[in-house]
C-alpha positions as CSV (number, residue, x, y, z in Angstrom):
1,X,22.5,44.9,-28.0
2,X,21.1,42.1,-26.0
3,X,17.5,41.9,-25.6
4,X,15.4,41.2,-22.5
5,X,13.2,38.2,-23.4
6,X,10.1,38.3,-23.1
7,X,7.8,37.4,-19.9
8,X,6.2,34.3,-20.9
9,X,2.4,34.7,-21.5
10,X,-0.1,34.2,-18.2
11,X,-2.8,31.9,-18.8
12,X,-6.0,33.7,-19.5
13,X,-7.5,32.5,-16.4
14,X,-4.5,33.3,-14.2
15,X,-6.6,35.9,-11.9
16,X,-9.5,33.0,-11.6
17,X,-7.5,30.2,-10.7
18,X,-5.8,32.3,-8.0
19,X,-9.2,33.4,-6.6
20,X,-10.2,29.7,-6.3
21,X,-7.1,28.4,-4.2
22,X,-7.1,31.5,-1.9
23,X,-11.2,31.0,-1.5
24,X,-10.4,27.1,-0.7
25,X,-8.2,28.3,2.1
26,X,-6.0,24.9,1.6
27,X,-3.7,24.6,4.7
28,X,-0.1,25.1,4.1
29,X,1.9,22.1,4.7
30,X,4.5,24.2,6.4
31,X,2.5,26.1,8.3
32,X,1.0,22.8,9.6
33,X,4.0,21.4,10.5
34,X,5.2,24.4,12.6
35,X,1.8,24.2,14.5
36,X,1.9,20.5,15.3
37,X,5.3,21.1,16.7
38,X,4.3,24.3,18.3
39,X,1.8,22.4,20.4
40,X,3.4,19.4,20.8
41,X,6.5,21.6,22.7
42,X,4.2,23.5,24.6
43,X,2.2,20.4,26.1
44,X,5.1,18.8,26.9
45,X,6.7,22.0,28.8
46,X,3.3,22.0,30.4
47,X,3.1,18.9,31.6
48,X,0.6,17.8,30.1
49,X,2.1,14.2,29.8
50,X,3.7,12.6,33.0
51,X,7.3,11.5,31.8
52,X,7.6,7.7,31.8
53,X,4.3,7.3,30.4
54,X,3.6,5.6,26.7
55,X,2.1,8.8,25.6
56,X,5.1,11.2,26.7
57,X,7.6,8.8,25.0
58,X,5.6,9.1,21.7
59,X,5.8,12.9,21.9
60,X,9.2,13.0,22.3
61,X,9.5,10.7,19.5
62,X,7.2,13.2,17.3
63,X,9.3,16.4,18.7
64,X,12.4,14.3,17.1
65,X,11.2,13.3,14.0
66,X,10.2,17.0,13.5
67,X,13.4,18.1,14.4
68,X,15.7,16.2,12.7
């Protein structure tokens, strides 16, 4: 018969390190990323930047690197 391996050992300070990143609250790249685009999108549907202006070209410009 075949046998399972084993799990490989957890460092002894597995549960400590894990406390300290969620207690740093470090942002999550992704989650960045969806709000930057989020707003962007919803600024420009708003209006908020007049077409034709520098500033409305360099959102669109954003919007399209973000979704490639």
């Amino acid at each position: 018969p075949v046998q399972a391996a084993e799990e490989p050992p957890r460092p002894p300070n597995l549960e400590v390190l894990i406390a300290e990143l969620e207690a740093r609250h470090d942002p999550n790249a992704l989650e960045v990323y969806r709000d930057v685009r989020a707003e962007i999108q919803r600024s420009l549907d708003a209006g908020e930047a007049a077409e034709g202006t520098p500033i409305y070209g360099t959102m669109q410009r954003i919007i399209r690197m973000l979704n490639p």
